[in-house]
C-alpha positions, 0 to 999 in steps of 0.5 A: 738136836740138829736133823738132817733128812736124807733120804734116797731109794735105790731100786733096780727096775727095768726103765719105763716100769712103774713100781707097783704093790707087786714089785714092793712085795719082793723087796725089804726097806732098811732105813738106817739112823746115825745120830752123833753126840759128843760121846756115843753114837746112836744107830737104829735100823728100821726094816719093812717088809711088803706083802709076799715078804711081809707074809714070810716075817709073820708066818716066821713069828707065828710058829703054830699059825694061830693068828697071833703073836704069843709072847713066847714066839715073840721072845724065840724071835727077838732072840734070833733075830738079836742073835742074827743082829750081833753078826750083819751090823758093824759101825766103824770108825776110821776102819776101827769096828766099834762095839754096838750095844742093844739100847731097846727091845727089839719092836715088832710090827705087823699091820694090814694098812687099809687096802686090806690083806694084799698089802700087808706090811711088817716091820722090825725096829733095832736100836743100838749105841757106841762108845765113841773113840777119842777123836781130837778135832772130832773128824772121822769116817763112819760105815755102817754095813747092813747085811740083815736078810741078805738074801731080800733084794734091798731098798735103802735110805740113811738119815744122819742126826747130831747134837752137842755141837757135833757135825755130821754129814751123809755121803753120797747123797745118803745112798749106799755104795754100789753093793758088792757081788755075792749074796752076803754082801753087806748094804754099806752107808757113808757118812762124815763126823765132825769138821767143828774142831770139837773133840769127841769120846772125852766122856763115857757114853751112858 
């Protein structure tokens, strides 16, 4: 399979400030994954909450604040989170939306990485396919809007992957547009497919 790393964090910081713990802790990271075959397309999104942040996803998940994670609050929240999932992810292909179908369960993360309780991180993982379009020299413009907590200032990056023979290229540097005003405003990411001449959707995805 053919990879290609890249990565770019935009994060808005007064100049000269360094990004300490206490800064993460306002911020969720989404660190989006398009892989590209001849068929379907793959999208993953991982999303890391710090500290602050990270502390609201547990106490979101531990509803009666035993400590733990039963598996009927894990259920309630992968319900409503799959739920939330279905509304703020699209995939378009040349401006058409595509279906996005649930590969995996949900996974849930939540860790105190040595440092203790101070950086306490939590981490959400989705993982979605879709068909792909009949596509004749295999050449398309693909979006992906990411409106996932919108209401957490973001951090972003995008990595693209394809295998086939299929070619796949992250634009602007794998940033996301400049965000639009308004607090439901969607994190958009670039890419291009194809340039091969290979003809893409001939065959159903799975």
């Amino acid at each position: 399979m053919l990879l290609r790393w890249v990565m770019a964090i935009g994060l808005a910081v007064p100049c000269g400030l360094a990004m300490a713990h206490s800064t993460l802790s306002a911020y969720v990271q989404h660190d989006v994954l398009l892989e590209a075959s001849k068929a379907y397309l793959d999208l993953t999104v991982q999303l890391t909450f710090f500290d602050d942040e990270a502390e609201a996803r547990r106490d979101a998940l531990d509803v009666n604040r035993d400590g733990d994670f039963s598996a009927e609050e894990r259920a309630a929240f992968e319900k409503a989170l799959m739920a939330e999932a279905e509304k703020a992810l699209l995939l378009h292909v040349d401006g058409a939306a595509l279906e996005l179908v649930p590969r995996f369960d949900p996974e849930i993360a939540c860790a105190v990485p040595p440092g203790g309780e101070a950086h306490l991180r939590f981490e959400i993982r989705l993982h979605f396919f879709a068909d792909l379009p009949v596509l004749p020299d295999g050449k398309a413009a693909l979006e992906v809007h990411d409106s996932l907590y919108a209401d957490v200032p973001a951090m972003a990056s995008l990595r693209v992957a394809a295998k086939d023979g299929i070619q796949i290229s992250a634009a602007n540097g794998g940033r996301e547009r400049p965000r639009a005003e308004g607090a439901d405003a969607p994190l958009i990411f670039e890419a291009q497919l194809g340039g091969n001449g290979k003809s893409t959707g001939s065959t159903p995805a799975r």
